[in-house]
N, C-alpha and C positions, 0 to 999 in steps of 0.2 A: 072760389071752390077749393084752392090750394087751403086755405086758410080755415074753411072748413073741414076737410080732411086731417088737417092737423091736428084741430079741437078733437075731432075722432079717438084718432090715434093716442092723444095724451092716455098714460098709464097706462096703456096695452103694453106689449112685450113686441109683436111686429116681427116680420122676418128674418130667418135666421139661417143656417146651412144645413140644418136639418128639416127647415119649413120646403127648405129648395131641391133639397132631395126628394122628400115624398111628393111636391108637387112636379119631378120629371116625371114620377113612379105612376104615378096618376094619370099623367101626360102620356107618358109611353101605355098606358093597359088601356087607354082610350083607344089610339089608334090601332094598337092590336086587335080590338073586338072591333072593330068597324071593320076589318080583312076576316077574320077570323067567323065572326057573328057568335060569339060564345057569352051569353047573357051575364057569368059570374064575371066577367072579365071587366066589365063595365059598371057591375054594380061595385066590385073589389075601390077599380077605380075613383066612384063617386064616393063610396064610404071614406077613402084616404083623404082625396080631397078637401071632401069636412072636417075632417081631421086637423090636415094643413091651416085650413082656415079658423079652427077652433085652438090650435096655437098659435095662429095671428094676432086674432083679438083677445087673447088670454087676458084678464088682469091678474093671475096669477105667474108672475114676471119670475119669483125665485124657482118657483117649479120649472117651468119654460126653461131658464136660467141651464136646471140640474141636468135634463133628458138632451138640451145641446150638448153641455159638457161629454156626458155619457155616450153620445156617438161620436164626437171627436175624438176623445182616447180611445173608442175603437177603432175608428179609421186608423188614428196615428201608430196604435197596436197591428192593425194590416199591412200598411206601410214599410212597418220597422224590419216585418215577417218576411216580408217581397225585397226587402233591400238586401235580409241576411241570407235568404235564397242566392237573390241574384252573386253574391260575393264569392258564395261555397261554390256557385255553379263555374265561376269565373276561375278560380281557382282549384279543382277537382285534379289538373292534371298534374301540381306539383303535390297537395297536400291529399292526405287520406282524413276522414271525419269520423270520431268515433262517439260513442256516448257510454260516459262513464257506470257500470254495474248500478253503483250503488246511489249515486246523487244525481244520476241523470243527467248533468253537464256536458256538453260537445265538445271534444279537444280535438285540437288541431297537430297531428303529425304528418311528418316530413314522410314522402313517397321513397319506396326501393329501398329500405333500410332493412328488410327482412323481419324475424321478429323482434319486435324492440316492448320494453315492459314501459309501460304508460303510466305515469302518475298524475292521478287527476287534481288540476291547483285548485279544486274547491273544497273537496274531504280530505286527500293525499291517499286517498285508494290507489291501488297498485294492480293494472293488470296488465296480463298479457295479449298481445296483436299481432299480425304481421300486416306490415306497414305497403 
């Protein structure tokens, strides 16, 4: 059986972390509509599903390939978002966060220094704050 499964599977593309996510998504809106009894919820679910399964057995492996790619640098993009949160949060009561006028860049100055003029190290705009 194993050995047939394998024949199968040859040249498909097969699971991935984005097969695994839509198949909790699917997983979770299942159980949801069994409490709930809300019809779209189940069909949502079974549509994704198919989905999942139709990225399983893809033999289009470079596509498969690209749409993983595509949710990992967003995950890795939420991540990086939630880690520079967590940092500014950590740090709030020494440093004040500003964002620069013109290039939009966040600089970091030092707390209780009154107003002090800010130069931003990505344009060298020049503004004024109180710190």
């Amino acid at each position: 059986m194993k050995q047939k499964l394998q024949q199968f599977m040859a040249g498909r593309y097969g699971a991935d972390q984005l097969s695994r996510v839509f198949l909790f998504i699917s997983l979770l809106l299942m159980v949801i509509s069994m409490f709930i009894r809300i019809p779209f919820l189940y069909y949502a679910a079974i549509l994704i599903l198919g989905y999942t399964y139709f990225r399983i057995f893809s033999r289009n492996i470079q596509k498969r390939y690209e749409e993983n790619q595509r949710y990992l640098n967003w995950k890795y993009r939420l991540v990086v978002k939630k880690d520079r949160k967590k940092q500014q949060f950590a740090q709030r009561n020494i440093y004040r966060f500003y964002k620069c006028p013109s290039c939009k860049q966040k600089v970091r100055v030092p707390r209780g220094k009154g107003k002090i003029c800010i130069t931003c190290p990505k344009c060298r705009t020049e503004f004024v704050k109180k710190s």
